[in-house]
PyMOL CGO cylinders between C-alpha atoms (Angstrom):
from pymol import cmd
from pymol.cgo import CYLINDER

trace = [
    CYLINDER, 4.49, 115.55, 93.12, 1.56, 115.07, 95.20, 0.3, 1, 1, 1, 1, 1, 1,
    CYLINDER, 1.56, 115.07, 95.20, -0.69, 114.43, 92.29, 0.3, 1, 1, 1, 1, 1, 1,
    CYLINDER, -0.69, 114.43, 92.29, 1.44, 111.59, 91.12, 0.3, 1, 1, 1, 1, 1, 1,
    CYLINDER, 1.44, 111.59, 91.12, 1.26, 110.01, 94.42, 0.3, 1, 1, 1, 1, 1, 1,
    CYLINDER, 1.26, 110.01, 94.42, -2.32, 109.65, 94.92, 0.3, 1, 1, 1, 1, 1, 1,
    CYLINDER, -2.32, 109.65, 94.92, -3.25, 108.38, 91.05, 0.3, 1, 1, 1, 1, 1, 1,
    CYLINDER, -3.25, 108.38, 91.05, -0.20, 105.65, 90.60, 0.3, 1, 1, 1, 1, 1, 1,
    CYLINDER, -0.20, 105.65, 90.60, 0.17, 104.16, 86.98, 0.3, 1, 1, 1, 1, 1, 1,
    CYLINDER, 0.17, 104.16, 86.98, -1.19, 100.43, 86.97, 0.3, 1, 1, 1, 1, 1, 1,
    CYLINDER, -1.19, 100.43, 86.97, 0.92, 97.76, 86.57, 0.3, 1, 1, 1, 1, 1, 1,
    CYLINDER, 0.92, 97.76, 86.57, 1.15, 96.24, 83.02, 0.3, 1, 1, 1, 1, 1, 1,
    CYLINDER, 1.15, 96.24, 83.02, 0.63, 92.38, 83.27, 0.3, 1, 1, 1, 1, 1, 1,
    CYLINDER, 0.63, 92.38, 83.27, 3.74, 90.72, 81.94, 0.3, 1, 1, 1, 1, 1, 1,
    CYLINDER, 3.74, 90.72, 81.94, 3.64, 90.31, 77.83, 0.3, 1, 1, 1, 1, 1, 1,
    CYLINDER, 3.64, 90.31, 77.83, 5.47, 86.52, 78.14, 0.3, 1, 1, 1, 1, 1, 1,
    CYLINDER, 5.47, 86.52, 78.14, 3.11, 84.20, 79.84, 0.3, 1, 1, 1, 1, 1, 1,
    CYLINDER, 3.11, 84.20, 79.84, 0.16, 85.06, 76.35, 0.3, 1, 1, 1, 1, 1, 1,
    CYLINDER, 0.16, 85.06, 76.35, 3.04, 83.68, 73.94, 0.3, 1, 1, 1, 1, 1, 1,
    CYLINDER, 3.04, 83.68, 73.94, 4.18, 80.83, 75.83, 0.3, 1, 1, 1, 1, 1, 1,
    CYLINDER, 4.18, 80.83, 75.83, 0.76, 79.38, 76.06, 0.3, 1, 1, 1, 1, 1, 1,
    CYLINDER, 0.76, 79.38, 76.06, 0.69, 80.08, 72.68, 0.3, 1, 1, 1, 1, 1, 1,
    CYLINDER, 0.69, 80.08, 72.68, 3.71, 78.33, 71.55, 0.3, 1, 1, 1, 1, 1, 1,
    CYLINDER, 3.71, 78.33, 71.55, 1.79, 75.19, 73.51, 0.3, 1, 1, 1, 1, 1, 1,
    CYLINDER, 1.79, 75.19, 73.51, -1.21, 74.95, 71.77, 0.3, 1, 1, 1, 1, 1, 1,
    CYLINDER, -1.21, 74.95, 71.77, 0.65, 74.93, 68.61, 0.3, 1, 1, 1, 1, 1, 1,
    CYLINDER, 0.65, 74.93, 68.61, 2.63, 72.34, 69.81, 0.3, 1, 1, 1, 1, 1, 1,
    CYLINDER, 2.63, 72.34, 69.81, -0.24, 70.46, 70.89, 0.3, 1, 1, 1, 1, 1, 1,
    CYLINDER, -0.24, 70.46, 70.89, -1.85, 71.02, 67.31, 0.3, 1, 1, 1, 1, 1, 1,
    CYLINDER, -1.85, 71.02, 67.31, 1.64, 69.66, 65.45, 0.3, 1, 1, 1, 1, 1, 1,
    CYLINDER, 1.64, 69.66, 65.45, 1.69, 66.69, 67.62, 0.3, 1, 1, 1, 1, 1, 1,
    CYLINDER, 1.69, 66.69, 67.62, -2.50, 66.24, 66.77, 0.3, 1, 1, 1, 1, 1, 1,
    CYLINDER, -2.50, 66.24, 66.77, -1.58, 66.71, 63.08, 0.3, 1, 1, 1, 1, 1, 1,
    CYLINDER, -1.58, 66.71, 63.08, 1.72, 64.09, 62.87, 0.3, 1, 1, 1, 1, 1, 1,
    CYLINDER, 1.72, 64.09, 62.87, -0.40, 61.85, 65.08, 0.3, 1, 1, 1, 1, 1, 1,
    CYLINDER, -0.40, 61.85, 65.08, -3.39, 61.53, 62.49, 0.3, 1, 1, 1, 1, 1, 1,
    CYLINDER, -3.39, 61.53, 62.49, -0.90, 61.66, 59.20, 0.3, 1, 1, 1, 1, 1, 1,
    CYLINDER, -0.90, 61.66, 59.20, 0.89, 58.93, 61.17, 0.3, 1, 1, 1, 1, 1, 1,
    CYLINDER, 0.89, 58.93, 61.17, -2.38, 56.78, 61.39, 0.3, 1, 1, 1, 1, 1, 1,
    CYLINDER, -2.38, 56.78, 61.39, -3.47, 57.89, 58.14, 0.3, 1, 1, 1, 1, 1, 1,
    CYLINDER, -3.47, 57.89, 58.14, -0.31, 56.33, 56.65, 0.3, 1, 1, 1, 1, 1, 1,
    CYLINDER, -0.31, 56.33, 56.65, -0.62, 53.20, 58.77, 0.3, 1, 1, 1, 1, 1, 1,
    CYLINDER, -0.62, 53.20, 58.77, -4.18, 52.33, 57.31, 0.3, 1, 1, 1, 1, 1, 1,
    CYLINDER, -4.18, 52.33, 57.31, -3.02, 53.35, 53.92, 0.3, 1, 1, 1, 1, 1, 1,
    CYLINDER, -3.02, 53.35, 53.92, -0.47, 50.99, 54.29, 0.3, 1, 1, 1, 1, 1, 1,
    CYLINDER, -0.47, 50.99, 54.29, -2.58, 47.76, 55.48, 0.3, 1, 1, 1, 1, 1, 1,
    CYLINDER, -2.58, 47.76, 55.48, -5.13, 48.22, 52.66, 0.3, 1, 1, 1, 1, 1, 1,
    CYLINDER, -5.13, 48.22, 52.66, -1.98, 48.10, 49.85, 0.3, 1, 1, 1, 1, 1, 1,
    CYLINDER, -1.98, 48.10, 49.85, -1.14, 45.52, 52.30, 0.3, 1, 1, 1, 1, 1, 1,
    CYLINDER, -1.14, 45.52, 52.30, -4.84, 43.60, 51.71, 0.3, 1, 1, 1, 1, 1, 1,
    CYLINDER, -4.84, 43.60, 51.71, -5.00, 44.47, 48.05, 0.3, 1, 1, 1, 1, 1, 1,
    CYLINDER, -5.00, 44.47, 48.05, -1.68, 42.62, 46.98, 0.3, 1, 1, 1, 1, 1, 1,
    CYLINDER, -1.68, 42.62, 46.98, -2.22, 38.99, 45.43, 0.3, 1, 1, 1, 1, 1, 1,
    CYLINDER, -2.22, 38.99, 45.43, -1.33, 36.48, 47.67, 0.3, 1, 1, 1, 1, 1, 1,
    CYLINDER, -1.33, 36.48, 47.67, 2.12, 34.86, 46.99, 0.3, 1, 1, 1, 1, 1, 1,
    CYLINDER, 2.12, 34.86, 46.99, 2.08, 31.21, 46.02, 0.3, 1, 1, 1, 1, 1, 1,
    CYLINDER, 2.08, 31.21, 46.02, 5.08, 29.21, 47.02, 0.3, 1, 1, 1, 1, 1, 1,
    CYLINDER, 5.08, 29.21, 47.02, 6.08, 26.88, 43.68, 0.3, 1, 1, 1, 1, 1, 1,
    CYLINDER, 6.08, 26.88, 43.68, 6.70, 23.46, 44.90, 0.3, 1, 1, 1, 1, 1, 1,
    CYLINDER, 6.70, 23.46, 44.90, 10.41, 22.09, 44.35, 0.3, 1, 1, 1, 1, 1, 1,
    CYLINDER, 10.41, 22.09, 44.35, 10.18, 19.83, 41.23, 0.3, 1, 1, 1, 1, 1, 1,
    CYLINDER, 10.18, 19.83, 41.23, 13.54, 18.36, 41.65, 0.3, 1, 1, 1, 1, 1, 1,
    CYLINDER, 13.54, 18.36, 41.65, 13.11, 16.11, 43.91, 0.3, 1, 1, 1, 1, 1, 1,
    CYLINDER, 13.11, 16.11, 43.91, 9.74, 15.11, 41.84, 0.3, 1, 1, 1, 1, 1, 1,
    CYLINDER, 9.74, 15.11, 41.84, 11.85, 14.53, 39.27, 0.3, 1, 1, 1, 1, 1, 1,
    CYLINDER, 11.85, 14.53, 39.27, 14.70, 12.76, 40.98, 0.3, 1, 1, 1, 1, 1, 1,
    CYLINDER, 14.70, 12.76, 40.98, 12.07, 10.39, 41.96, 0.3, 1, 1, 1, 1, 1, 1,
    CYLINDER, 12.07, 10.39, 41.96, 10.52, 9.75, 38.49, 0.3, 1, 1, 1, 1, 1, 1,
    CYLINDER, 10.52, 9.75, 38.49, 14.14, 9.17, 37.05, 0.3, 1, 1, 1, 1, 1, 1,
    CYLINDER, 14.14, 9.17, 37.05, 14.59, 7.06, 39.97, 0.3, 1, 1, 1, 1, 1, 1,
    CYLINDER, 14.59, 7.06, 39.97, 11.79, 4.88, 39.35, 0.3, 1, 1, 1, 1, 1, 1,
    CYLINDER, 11.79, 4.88, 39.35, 12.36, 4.61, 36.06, 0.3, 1, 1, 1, 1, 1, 1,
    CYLINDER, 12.36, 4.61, 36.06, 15.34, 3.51, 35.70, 0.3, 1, 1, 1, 1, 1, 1,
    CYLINDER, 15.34, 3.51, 35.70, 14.32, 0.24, 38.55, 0.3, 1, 1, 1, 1, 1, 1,
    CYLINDER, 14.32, 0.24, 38.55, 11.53, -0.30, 36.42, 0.3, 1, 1, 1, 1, 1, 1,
    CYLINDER, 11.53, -0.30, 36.42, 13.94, -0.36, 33.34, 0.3, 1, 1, 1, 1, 1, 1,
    CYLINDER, 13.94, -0.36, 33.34, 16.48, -2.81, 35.41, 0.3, 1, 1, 1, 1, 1, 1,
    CYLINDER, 16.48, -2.81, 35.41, 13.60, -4.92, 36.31, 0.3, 1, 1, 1, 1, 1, 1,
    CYLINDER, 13.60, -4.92, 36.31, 12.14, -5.52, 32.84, 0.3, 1, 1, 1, 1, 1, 1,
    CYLINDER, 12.14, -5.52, 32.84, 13.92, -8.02, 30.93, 0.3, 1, 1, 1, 1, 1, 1,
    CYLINDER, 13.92, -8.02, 30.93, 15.35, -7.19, 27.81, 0.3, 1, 1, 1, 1, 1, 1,
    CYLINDER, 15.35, -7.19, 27.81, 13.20, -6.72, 24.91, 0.3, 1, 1, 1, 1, 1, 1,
    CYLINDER, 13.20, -6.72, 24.91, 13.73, -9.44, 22.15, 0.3, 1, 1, 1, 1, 1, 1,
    CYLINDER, 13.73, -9.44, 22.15, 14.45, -8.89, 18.73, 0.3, 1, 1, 1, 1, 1, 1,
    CYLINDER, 14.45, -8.89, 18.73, 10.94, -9.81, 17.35, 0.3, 1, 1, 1, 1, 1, 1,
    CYLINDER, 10.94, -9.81, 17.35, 11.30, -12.21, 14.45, 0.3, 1, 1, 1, 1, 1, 1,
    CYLINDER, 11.30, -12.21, 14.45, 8.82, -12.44, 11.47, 0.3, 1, 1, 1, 1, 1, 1,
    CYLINDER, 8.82, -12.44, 11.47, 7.49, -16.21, 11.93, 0.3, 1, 1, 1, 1, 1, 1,
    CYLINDER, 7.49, -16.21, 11.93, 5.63, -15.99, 8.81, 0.3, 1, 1, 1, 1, 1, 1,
    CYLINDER, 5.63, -15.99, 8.81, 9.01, -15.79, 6.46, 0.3, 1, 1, 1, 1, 1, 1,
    CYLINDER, 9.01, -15.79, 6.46, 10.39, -18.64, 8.88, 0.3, 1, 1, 1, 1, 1, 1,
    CYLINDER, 10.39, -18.64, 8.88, 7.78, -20.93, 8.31, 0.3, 1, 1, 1, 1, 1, 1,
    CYLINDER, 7.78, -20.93, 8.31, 7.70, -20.28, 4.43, 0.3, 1, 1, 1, 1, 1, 1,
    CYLINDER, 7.70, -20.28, 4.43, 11.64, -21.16, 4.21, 0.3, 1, 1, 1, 1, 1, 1,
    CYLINDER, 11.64, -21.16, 4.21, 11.12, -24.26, 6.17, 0.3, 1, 1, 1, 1, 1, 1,
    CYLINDER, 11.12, -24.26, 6.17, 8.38, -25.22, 3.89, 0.3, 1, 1, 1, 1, 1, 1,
    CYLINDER, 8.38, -25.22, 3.89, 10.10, -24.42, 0.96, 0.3, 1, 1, 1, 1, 1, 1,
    CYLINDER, 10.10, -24.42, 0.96, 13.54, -26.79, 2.12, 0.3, 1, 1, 1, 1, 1, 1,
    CYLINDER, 13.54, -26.79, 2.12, 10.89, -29.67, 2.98, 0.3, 1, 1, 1, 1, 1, 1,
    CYLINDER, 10.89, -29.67, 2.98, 9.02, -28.96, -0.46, 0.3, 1, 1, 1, 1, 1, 1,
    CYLINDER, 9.02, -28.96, -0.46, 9.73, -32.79, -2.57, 0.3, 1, 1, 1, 1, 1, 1,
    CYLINDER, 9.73, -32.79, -2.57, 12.04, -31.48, -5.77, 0.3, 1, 1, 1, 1, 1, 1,
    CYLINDER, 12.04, -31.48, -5.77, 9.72, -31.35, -8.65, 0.3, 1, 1, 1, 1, 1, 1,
    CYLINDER, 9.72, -31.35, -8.65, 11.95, -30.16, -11.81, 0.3, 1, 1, 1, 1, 1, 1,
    CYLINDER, 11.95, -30.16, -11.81, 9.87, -31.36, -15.58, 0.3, 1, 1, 1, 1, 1, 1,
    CYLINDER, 9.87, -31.36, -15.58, 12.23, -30.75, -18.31, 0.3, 1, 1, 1, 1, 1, 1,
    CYLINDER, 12.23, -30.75, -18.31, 15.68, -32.54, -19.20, 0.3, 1, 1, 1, 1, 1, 1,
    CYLINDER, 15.68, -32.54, -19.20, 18.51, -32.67, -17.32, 0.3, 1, 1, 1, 1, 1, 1,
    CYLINDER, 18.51, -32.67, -17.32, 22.14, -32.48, -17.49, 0.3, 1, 1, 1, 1, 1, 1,
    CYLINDER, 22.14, -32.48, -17.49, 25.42, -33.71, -16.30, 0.3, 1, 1, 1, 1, 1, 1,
    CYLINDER, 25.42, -33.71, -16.30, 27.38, -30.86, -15.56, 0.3, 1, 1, 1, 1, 1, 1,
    CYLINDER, 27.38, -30.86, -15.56, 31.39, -31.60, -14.22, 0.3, 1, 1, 1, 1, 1, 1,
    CYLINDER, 31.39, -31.60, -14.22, 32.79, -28.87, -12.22, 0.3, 1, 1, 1, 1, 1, 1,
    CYLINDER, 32.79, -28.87, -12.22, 35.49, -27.09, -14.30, 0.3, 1, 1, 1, 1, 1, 1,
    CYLINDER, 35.49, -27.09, -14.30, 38.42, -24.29, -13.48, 0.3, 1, 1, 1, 1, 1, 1,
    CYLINDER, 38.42, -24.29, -13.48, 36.96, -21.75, -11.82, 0.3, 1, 1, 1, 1, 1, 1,
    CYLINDER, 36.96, -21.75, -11.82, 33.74, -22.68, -10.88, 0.3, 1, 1, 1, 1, 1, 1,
    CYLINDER, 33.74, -22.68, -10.88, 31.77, -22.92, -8.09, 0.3, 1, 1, 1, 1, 1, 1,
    CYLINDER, 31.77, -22.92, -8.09, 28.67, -24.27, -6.59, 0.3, 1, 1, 1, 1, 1, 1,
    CYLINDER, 28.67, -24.27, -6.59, 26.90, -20.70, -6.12, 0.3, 1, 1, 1, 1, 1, 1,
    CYLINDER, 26.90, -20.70, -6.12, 28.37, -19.86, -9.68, 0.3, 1, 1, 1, 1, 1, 1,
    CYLINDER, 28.37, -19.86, -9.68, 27.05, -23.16, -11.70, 0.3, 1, 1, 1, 1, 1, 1,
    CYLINDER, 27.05, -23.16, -11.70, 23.61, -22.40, -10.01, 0.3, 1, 1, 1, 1, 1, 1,
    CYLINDER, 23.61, -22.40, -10.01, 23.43, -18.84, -11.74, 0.3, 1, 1, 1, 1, 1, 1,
    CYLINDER, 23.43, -18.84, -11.74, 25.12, -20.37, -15.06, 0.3, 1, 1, 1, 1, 1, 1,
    CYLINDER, 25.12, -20.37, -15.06, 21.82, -22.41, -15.52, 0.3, 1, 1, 1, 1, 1, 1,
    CYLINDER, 21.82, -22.41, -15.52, 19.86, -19.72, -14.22, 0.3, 1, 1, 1, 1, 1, 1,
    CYLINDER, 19.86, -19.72, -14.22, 19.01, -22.18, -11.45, 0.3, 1, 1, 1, 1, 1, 1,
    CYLINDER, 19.01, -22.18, -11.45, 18.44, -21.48, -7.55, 0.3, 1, 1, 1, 1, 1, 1,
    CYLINDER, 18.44, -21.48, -7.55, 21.01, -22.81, -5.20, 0.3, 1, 1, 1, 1, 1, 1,
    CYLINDER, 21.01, -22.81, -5.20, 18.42, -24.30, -3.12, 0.3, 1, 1, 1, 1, 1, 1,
    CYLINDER, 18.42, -24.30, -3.12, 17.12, -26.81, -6.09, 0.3, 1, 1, 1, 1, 1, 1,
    CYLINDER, 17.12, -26.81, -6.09, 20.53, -27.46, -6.96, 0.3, 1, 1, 1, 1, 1, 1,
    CYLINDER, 20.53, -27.46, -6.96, 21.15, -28.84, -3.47, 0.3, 1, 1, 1, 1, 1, 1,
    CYLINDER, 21.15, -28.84, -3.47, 17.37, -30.75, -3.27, 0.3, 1, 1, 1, 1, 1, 1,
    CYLINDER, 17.37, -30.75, -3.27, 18.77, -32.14, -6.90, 0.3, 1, 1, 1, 1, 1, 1,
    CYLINDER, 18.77, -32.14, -6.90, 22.52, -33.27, -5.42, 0.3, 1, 1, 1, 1, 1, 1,
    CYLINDER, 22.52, -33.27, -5.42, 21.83, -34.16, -1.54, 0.3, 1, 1, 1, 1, 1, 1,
    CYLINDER, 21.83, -34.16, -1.54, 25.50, -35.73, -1.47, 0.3, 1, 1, 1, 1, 1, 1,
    CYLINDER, 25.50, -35.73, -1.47, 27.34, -32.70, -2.66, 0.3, 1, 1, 1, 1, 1, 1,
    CYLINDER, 27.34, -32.70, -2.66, 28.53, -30.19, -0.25, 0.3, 1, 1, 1, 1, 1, 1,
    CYLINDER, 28.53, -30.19, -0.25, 28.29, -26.18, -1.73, 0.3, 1, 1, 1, 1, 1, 1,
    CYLINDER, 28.29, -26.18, -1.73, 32.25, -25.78, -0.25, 0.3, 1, 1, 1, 1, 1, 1,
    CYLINDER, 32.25, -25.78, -0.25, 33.19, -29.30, -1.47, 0.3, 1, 1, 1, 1, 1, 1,
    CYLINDER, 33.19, -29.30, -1.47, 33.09, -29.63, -4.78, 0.3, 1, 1, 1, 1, 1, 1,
    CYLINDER, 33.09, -29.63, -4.78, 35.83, -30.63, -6.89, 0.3, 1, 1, 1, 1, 1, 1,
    CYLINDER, 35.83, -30.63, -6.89, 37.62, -29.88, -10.49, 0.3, 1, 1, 1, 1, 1, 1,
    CYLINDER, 37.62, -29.88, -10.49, 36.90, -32.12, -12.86, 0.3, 1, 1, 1, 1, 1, 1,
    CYLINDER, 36.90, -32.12, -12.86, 35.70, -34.93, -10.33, 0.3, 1, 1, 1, 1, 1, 1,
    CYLINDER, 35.70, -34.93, -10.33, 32.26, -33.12, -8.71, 0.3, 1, 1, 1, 1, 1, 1,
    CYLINDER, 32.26, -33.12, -8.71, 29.18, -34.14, -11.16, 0.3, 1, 1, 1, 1, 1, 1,
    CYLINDER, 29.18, -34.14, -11.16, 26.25, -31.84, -10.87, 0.3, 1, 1, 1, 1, 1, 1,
    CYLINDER, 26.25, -31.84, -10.87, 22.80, -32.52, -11.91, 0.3, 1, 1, 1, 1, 1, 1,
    CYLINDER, 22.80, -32.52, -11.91, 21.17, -29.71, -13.30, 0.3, 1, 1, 1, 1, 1, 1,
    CYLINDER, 21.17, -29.71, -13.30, 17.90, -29.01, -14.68, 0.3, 1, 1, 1, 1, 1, 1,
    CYLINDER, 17.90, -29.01, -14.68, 17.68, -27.04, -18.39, 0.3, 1, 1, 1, 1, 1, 1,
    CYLINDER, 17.68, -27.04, -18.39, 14.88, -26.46, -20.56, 0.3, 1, 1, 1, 1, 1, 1,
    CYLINDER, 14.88, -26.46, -20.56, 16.77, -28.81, -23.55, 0.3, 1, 1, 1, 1, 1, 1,
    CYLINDER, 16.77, -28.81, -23.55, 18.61, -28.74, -26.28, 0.3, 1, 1, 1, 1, 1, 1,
    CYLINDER, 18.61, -28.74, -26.28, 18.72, -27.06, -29.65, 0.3, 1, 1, 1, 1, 1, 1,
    CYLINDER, 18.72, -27.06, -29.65, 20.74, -28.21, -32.83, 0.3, 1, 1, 1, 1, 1, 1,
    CYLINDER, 20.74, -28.21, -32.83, 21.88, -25.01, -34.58, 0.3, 1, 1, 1, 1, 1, 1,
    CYLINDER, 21.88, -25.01, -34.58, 20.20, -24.86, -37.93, 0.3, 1, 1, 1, 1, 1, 1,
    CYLINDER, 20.20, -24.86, -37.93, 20.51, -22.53, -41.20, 0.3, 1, 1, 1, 1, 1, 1,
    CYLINDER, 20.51, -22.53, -41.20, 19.76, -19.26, -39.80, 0.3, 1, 1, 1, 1, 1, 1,
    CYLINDER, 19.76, -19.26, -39.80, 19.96, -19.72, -36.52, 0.3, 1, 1, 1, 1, 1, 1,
    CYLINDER, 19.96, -19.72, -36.52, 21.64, -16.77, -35.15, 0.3, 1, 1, 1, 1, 1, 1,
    CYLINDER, 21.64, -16.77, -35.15, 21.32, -16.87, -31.05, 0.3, 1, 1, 1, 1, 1, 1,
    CYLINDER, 21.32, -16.87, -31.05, 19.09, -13.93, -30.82, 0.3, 1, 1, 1, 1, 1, 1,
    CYLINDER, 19.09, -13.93, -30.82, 16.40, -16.39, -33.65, 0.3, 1, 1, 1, 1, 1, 1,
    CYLINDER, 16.40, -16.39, -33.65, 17.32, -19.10, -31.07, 0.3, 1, 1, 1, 1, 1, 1,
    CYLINDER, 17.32, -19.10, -31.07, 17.09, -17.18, -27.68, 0.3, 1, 1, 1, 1, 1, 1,
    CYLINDER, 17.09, -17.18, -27.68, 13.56, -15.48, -28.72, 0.3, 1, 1, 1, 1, 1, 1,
    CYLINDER, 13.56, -15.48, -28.72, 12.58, -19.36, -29.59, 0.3, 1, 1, 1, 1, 1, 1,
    CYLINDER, 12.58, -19.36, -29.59, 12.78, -20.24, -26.12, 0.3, 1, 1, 1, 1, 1, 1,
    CYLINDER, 12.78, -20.24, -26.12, 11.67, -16.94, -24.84, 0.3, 1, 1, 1, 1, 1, 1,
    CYLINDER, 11.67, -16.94, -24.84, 14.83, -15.97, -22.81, 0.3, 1, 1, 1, 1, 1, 1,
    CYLINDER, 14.83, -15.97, -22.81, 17.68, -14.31, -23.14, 0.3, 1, 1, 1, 1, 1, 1,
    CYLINDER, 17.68, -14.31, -23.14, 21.09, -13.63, -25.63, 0.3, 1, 1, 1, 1, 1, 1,
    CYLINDER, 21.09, -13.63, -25.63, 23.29, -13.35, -22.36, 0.3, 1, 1, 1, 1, 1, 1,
    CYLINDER, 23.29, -13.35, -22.36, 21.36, -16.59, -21.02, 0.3, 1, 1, 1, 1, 1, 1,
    CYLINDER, 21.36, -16.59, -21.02, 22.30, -19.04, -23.90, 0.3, 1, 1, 1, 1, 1, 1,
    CYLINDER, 22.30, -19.04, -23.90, 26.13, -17.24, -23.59, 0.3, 1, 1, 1, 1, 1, 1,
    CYLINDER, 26.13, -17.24, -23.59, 26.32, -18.22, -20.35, 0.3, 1, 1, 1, 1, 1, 1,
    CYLINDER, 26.32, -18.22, -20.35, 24.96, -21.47, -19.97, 0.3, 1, 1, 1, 1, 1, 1,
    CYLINDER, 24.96, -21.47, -19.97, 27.31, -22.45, -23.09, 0.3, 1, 1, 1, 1, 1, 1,
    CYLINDER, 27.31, -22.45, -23.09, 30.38, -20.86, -22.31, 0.3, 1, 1, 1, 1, 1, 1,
    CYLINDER, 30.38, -20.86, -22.31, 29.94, -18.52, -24.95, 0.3, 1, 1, 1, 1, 1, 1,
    CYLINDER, 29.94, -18.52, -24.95, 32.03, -15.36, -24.78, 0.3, 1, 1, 1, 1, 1, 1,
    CYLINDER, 32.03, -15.36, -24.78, 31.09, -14.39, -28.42, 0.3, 1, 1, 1, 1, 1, 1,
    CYLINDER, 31.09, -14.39, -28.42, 27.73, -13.93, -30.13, 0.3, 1, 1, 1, 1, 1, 1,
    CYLINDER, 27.73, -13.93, -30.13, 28.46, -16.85, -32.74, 0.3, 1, 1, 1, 1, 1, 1,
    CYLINDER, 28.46, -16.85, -32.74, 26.69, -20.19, -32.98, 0.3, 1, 1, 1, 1, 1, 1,
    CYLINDER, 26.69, -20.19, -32.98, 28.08, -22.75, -35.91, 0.3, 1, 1, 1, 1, 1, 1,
    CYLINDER, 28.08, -22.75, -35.91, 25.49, -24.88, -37.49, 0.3, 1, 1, 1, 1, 1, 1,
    CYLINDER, 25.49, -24.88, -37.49, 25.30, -28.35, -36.39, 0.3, 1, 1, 1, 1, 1, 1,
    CYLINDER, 25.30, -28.35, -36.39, 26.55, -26.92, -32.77, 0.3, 1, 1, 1, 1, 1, 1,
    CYLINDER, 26.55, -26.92, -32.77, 24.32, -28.34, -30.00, 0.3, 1, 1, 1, 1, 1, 1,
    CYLINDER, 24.32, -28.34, -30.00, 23.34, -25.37, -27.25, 0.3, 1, 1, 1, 1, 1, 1,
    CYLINDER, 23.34, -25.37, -27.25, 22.45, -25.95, -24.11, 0.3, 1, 1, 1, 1, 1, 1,
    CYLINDER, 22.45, -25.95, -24.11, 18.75, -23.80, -23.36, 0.3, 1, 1, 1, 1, 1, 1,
    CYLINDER, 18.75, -23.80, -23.36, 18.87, -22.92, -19.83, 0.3, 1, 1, 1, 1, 1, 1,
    CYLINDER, 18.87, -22.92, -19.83, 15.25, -22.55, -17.69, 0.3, 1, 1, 1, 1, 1, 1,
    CYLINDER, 15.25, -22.55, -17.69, 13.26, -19.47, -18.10, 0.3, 1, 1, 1, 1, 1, 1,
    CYLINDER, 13.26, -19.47, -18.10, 12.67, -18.92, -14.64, 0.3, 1, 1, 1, 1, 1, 1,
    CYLINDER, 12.67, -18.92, -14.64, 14.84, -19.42, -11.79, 0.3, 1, 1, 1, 1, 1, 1,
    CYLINDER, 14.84, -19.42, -11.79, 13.28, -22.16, -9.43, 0.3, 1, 1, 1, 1, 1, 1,
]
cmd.load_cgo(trace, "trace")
């Protein structure tokens, strides 16, 4: 019992204090390492940032074309109307052909209106214009001609005095027109001609 007394044991320095100081530094080194990965991320972030394209902002083209509209359609209520554009050239030729002096060669007739007839239709029965047939009667009016009173003047190539063999195709290619021609200018509902008959030969051309 002695012994013990004069050699005590040391005292063992307490275990804790090593492992909390521990614990700190690796706290210190977690907050170091979420620190950097936080700034890491940060620059990361403001290069995608840098890299994007820029954004363009698309101007509003309604207004634009609110405005166009707009001005159109005052410019459209401003402009007068357009004219219908006439063709001068066909004016002035009609005038000059109703001042053109009637110049008819050949024979003429006396034709009075009968049942039926008209102004329009005597003009096609002599194969003659309307326009000639009013230079050649001035006092007639188209709408006021009468049965059996109205006389017409109206121009014909002549006459032709049916002969042996004179069938009115021999006659009609004679005069260089047509079957139907002779028919009508005569009245003619058949293709017959009796000899002696006197036929009216209507104008070639219409003038």
């Amino acid at each position: 019992m002695e012994f013990e007394d004069r050699n005590p044991k040391p005292e063992t320095p307490n275990s804790g204090l090593p492992m909390a100081v521990l614990l700190v530094l690796v706290g210190i080194i977690c907050l170091l390492l979420y620190a950097g990965w936080h700034l890491m991320s940060d620059d990361a972030s403001k290069v995608t940032d840098l890299n994007q394209e820029p954004v363009v902002v698309e101007k509003m083209q309604d207004s634009i074309v609110v405005d166009t509209d707009t001005t159109m359609v005052l410019e459209s209520a401003s402009l007068p109307a357009e004219q219908p554009k006439t063709d001068s050239k066909e004016a002035v030729k009609e005038n000059k052909d109703d001042n053109k002096p009637v110049n008819i060669t050949g024979e003429k007739l006396s034709h009075t209106v009968k049942d039926g007839e008209t102004f329009y239709g005597i003009a096609n029965k002599f194969n003659v214009s309307a326009n000639t047939l009013k230079k050649l009667n001035p006092g007639v009016e188209a709408n006021g001609i009468k049965v059996g009173i109205t006389k017409l003047i109206v121009p014909i190539q002549g006459y032709h005095i049916v002969g042996p063999g004179d069938i009115l195709k021999v006659v009609a290619k004679k005069y260089d027109i047509s079957v139907e021609a002779i028919m009508n200018a005569n009245g003619k509902t058949k293709n017959f001609a009796e000899r002696g008959e006197k036929l009216i030969i209507p104008r070639k051309v219409k003038e």
